[in-house]
Each structure stands twice: as structure tokens, then as C-alpha cells.
N, C-alpha and C positions, 0 to 999 in steps of 0.2 A: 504494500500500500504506500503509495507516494503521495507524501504531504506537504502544502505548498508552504509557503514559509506564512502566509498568515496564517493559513491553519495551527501552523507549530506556535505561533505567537499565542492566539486565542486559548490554546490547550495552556501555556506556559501562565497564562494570566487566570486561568479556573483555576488552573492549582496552587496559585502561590497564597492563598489566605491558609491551605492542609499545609504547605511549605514551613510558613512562619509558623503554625501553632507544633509542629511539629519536629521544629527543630532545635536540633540538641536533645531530644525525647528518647526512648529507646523503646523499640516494637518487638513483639513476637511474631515469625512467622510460623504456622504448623504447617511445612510444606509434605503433603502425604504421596504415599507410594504409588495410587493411581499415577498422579503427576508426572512421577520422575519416569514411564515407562515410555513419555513423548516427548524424544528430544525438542520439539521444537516447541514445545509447550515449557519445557525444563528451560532453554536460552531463555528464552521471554521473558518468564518469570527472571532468574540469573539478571539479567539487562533489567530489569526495576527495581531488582536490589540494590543491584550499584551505584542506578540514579539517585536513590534512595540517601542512598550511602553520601553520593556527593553532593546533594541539596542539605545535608548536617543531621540525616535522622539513622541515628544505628541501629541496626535490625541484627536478631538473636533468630537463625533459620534451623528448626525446630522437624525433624523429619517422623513424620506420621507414622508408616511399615502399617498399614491397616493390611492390604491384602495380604502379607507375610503373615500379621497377629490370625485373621481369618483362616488360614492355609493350618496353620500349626494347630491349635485350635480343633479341628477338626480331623487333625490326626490323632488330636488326643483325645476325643471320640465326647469333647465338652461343643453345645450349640453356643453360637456366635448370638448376642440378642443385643438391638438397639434400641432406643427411647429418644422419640425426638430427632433421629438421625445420626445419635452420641452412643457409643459404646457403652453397656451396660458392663462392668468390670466386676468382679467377687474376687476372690484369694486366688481360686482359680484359673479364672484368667489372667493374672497378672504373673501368671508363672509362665502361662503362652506367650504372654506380650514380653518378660524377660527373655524366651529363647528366640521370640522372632526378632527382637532389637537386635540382639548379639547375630543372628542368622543372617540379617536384613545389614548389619557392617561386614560383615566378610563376605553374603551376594553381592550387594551392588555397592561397596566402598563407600557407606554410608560417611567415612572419617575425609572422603577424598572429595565432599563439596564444596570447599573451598576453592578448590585449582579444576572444577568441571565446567571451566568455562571453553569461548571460544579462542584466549589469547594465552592461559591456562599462567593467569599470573594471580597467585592467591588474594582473596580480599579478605581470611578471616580463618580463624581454627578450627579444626576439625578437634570435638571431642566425642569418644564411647562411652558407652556405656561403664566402662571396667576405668576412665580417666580419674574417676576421685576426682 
């Protein structure tokens, strides 16, 4: 999509009142496992953090592993149940959601989203689960 340069003015002037209240602020993102299985859904995303990053608002990107928590889950012969669209969690599951975290950093390099960009120059730390 090619956008004219007013276009990019007009976008730049709706956002700057989110800009100022939010900067210097610090956000969470839960970026979840659907997401990360479309690269070009995963740049996009990646490319607004960093805008993010360079308008002065720090983002903490928060990686979800729902389908992995789902998968494991279900091997362990416990039903997956949501409320409102939100994971219903018990002791239980939070032993599936331990091995899908741990599962979901060594499948897909959960520690290596910092440098999965397109210039692959980190903007931020990769912590696991086991980091303390």
C-alpha cells in the first residue's frame, strides 16, 4: 500500500495526542503464537514496535504459546476451556502452560525475538522462562 505523503502527515497528526500521552510510558504486549506463524503478520507487528520504541514509548513483548499451551494440554488428556475468550487456568493447566513455554522457547526460539527482524539488529532481551 502506497501512501502519499499527506496521507502519512494526517496518520502522523491522529497519533500524536497517543504519542505525547504515551510517552516515556511502558506497555505490554501479549504477542500470541497464532501470530508469530505469519511472517508477514510477525514484521508488521516487529515494524510498530520499533516505531513505538522510537516515538519514546517502551514496550515489554510478552509471547502468548496459546496453540502450544492447547496442543500439550490435550496430550495430557486435560480439556482446554475459555471464559470470555480468556483461558480458564486451574493447577492443572498451569503445568501444561509450564511445558508449553519451555516447549514453545526451544520450537520456535521464543528467546530469539529480539534479532527476528528484517535487519536482524536486536532492539531488546530475550528472557525464558528458567532466566530468574
Amino acid at each position: 500500500m502506497n501512501s502519499t505523503n499527506y496521507e502519512r502527515a494526517q496518520t502522523l497528526v491522529q497519533a500524536l495526542p497517543y504519542i505525547q500521552k504515551f510517552y516515556g510510558k511502558t506497555i505490554v504486549v501479549k504477542y500470541g503464537g497464532n501470530a508469530m506463524i505469519n511472517n508477514d503478520l510477525f514484521a508488521a507487528v516487529m515494524e510498530d514496535i520499533v516505531l513505538l520504541n522510537l516515538v519514546g514509548v517502551k514496550v515489554v513483548l510478552v509471547h502468548g504459546g496459546g496453540p502450544e499451551i492447547s496442543e500439550i494440554l490435550d496430550r495430557m488428556g486435560i480439556e482446554s476451556r475459555f471464559i470470555n475468550g480468556l483461558r480458564y487456568t486451574t493447577k492443572d493447566h498451569a503445568c501444561g502452560a509450564d511445558g508449553a513455554v519451555r516447549q514453545g522457547e526451544q520450537k520456535s526460539g521464543g528467546l530469539d525475538l529480539p534479532y527476528r527482524r528484517p535487519c536482524r539488529r536486536p532492539f531488546g532481551v530475550g528472557f525464558g522462562i528458567d532466566s530468574g
